[in-house]
VEXFIVO-984934 format. One line per 4 residues: number of its first residue (from 0); their letters; for each residue z, x, y of C-alpha. Coordinates in nm, 2 decimals, always signed. Layout:
// VEXFIVO-984934
NUM = A = Z:X:Y | ...
//
This chain:
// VEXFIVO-984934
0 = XXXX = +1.44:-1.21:-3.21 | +1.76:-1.47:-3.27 | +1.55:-1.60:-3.53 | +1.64:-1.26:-3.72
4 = XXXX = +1.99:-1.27:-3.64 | +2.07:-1.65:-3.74 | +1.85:-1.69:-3.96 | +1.67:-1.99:-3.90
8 = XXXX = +1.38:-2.10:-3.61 | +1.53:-2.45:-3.61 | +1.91:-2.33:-3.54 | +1.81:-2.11:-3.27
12 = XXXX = +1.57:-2.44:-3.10 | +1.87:-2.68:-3.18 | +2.20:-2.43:-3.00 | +1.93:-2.37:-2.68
16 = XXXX = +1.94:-2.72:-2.64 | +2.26:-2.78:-2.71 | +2.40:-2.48:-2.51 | +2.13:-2.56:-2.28
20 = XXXX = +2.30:-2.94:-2.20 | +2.62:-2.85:-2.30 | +2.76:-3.18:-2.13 | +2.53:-3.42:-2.33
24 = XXXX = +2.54:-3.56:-2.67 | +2.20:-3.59:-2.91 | +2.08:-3.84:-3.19 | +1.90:-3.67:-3.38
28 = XXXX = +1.51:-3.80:-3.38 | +1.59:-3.71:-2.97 | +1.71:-3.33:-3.10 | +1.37:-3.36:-3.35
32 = XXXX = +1.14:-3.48:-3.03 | +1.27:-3.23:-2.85 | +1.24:-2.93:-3.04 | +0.91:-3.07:-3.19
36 = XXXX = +1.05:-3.07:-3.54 | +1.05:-3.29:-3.86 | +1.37:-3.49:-3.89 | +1.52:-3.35:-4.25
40 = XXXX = +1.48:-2.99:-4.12 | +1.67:-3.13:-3.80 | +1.97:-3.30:-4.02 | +2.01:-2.98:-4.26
44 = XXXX = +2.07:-2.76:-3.94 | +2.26:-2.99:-3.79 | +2.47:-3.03:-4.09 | +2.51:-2.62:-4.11
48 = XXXX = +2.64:-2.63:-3.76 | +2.88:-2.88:-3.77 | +3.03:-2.72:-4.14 | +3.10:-2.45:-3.89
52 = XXXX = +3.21:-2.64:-3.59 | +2.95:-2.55:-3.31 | +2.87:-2.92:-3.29 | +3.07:-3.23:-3.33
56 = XXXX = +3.00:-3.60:-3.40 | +3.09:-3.84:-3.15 | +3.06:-4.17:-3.18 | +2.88:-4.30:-2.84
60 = XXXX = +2.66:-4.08:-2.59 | +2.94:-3.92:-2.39 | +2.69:-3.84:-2.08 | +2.70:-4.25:-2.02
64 = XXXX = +2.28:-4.21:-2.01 | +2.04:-4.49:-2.16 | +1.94:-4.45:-2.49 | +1.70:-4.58:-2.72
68 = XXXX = +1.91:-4.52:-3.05 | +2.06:-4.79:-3.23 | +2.45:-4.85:-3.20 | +2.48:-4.73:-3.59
72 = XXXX = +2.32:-4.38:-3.46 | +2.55:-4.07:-3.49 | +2.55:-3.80:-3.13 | +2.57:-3.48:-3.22
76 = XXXX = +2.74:-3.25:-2.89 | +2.83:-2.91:-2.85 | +3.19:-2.83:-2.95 | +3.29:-2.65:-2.61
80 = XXXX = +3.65:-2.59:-2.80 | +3.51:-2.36:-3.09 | +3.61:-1.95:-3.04 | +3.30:-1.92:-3.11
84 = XXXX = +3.07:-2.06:-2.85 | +3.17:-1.83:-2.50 | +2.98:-1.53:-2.75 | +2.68:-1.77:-2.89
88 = XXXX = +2.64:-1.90:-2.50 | +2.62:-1.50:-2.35 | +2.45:-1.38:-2.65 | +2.20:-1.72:-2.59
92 = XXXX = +2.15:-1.60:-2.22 | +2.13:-1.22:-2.31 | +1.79:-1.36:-2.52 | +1.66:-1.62:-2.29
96 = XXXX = +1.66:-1.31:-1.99 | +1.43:-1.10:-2.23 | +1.20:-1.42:-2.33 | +1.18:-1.51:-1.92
100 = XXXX = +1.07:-1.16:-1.86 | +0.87:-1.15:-2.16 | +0.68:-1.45:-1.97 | +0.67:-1.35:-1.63
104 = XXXX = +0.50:-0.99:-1.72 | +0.24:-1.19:-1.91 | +0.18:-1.43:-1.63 | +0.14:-1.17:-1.35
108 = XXXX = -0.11:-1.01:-1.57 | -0.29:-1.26:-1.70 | -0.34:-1.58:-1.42 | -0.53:-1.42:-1.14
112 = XXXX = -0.37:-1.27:-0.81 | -0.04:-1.45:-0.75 | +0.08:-1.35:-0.38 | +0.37:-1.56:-0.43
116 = XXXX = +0.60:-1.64:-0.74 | +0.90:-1.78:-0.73 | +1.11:-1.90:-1.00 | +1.35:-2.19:-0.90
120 = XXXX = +1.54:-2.47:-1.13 | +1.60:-2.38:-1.50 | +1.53:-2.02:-1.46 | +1.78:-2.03:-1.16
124 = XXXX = +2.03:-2.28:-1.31 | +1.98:-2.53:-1.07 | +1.88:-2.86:-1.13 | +1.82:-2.99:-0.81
128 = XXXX = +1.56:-2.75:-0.75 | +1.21:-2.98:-0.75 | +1.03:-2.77:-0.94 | +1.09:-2.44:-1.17
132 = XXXX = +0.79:-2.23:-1.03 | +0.58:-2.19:-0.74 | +0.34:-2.00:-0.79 | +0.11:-1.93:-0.49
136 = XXXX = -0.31:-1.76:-0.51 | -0.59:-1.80:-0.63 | -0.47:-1.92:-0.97 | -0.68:-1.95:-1.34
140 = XXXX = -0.48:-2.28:-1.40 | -0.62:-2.35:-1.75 | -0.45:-1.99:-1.85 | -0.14:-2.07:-1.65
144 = XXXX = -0.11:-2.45:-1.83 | -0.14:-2.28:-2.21 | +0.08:-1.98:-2.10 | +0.35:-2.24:-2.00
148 = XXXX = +0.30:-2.48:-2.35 | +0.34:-2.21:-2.53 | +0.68:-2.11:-2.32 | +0.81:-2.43:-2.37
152 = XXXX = +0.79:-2.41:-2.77 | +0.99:-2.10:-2.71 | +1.26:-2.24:-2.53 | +1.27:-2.60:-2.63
156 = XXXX = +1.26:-2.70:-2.29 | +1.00:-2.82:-2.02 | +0.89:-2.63:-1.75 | +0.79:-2.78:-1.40
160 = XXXX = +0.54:-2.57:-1.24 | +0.33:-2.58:-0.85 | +0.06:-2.43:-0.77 | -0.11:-2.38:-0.40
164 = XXXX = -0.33:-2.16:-0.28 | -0.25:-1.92:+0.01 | -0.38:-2.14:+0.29 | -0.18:-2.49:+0.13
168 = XXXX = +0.10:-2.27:+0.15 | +0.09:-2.13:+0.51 | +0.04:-2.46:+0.62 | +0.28:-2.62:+0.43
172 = XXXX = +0.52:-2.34:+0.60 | +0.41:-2.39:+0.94 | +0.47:-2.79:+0.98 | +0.84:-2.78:+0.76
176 = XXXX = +0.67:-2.93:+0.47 | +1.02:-3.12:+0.28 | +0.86:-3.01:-0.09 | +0.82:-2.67:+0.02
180 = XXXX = +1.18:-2.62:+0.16 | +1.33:-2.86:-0.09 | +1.22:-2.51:-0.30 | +1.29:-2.22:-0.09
184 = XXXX = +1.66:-2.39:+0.01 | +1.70:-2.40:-0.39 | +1.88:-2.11:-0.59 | +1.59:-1.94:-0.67
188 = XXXX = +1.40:-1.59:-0.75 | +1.14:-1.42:-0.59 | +0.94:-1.23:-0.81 | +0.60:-1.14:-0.59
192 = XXXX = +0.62:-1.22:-0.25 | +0.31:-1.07:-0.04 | +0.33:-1.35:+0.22 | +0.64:-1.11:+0.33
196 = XX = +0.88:-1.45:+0.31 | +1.24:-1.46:+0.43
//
């Protein structure tokens, strides 16, 4: 859908993740490993959005993490002062809700009987949560694995995922398990929840 409005795959991959990690600053073989892309189709977007000024240059990684770029290598970062960017971020969101539900429908229909399914870390905005889904059943995994990959091309991002079965996660309940409540103390959503769960 944003594809039709800005015109181009690539843009729309490159603003998630820059919007997406609005804090951090990209070379740009990370932006092209990232968004699974060749490196001249990375450079010519990244050229249109910095002619009008939704990324800058800057001349170091501002986030202070290790990186395996030379010193010579230009970091590309969102321009948080651009007019622009409060719209592009709540338009950004607006299409990432539809693309979620888009693949939570087709989960729930298509991976087995899910009793449980909650959706935790970068569905919830929070990235202490240790994982982004627990889903809890009797689970076709294989469909559940592809169904995430092909999520992932979608949003340019990678999605953490648990699976238990009903009786892992009654036990799991019953003796505190820390993984388990490291998840349920987490902002998170509950979209199925027939173990009743409060």
């Amino acid at each position: 859908m944003l594809e039709h409005i800005f015109g181009s795959k690539t843009r729309v991959k490159l603003m998630q993740i820059f919007f997406r990690n609005s804090d951090k600053s990209f070379y740009v073989r990370e932006l092209a490993r990232m968004a699974n892309l060749q490196l001249n189709t990375i450079r010519r977007e990244l050229s249109n959005l910095e002619t009008v000024g939704i990324v800058v240059v800057v001349e170091t990684s501002a986030d202070n993490e290790q990186k395996t770029g030379t010193e010579r290598s230009k970091y590309y970062k969102l321009n948080g002062g651009n007019l622009l960017v409060p719209e592009l971020r709540a338009l950004l969101f607006k299409a990432q809700v539809l693309e979620e539900q888009e693949f939570i429908n087709s989960l729930k229909k298509r991976i087995g009987q899910l009793n449980f399914f909650l959706l935790s870390g970068i569905f919830s905005n929070d990235e202490h949560s240790p994982t982004d889904m627990l889903i809890v059943g009797e689970i076709k995994e294989n469909l559940l694995a592809k169904s995430v990959k092909e999520f992932e091309k979608v949003v340019s991002a990678s999605i953490r995922y648990t699976v238990m079965t009903d009786k892992e996660f009654e036990e799991r309940r019953e003796i505190g398990d820390r993984f388990l409540y490291g998840i349920l103390e987490a902002k998170h959503i509950v979209v199925v929840d027939n173990h009743r769960l409060k």
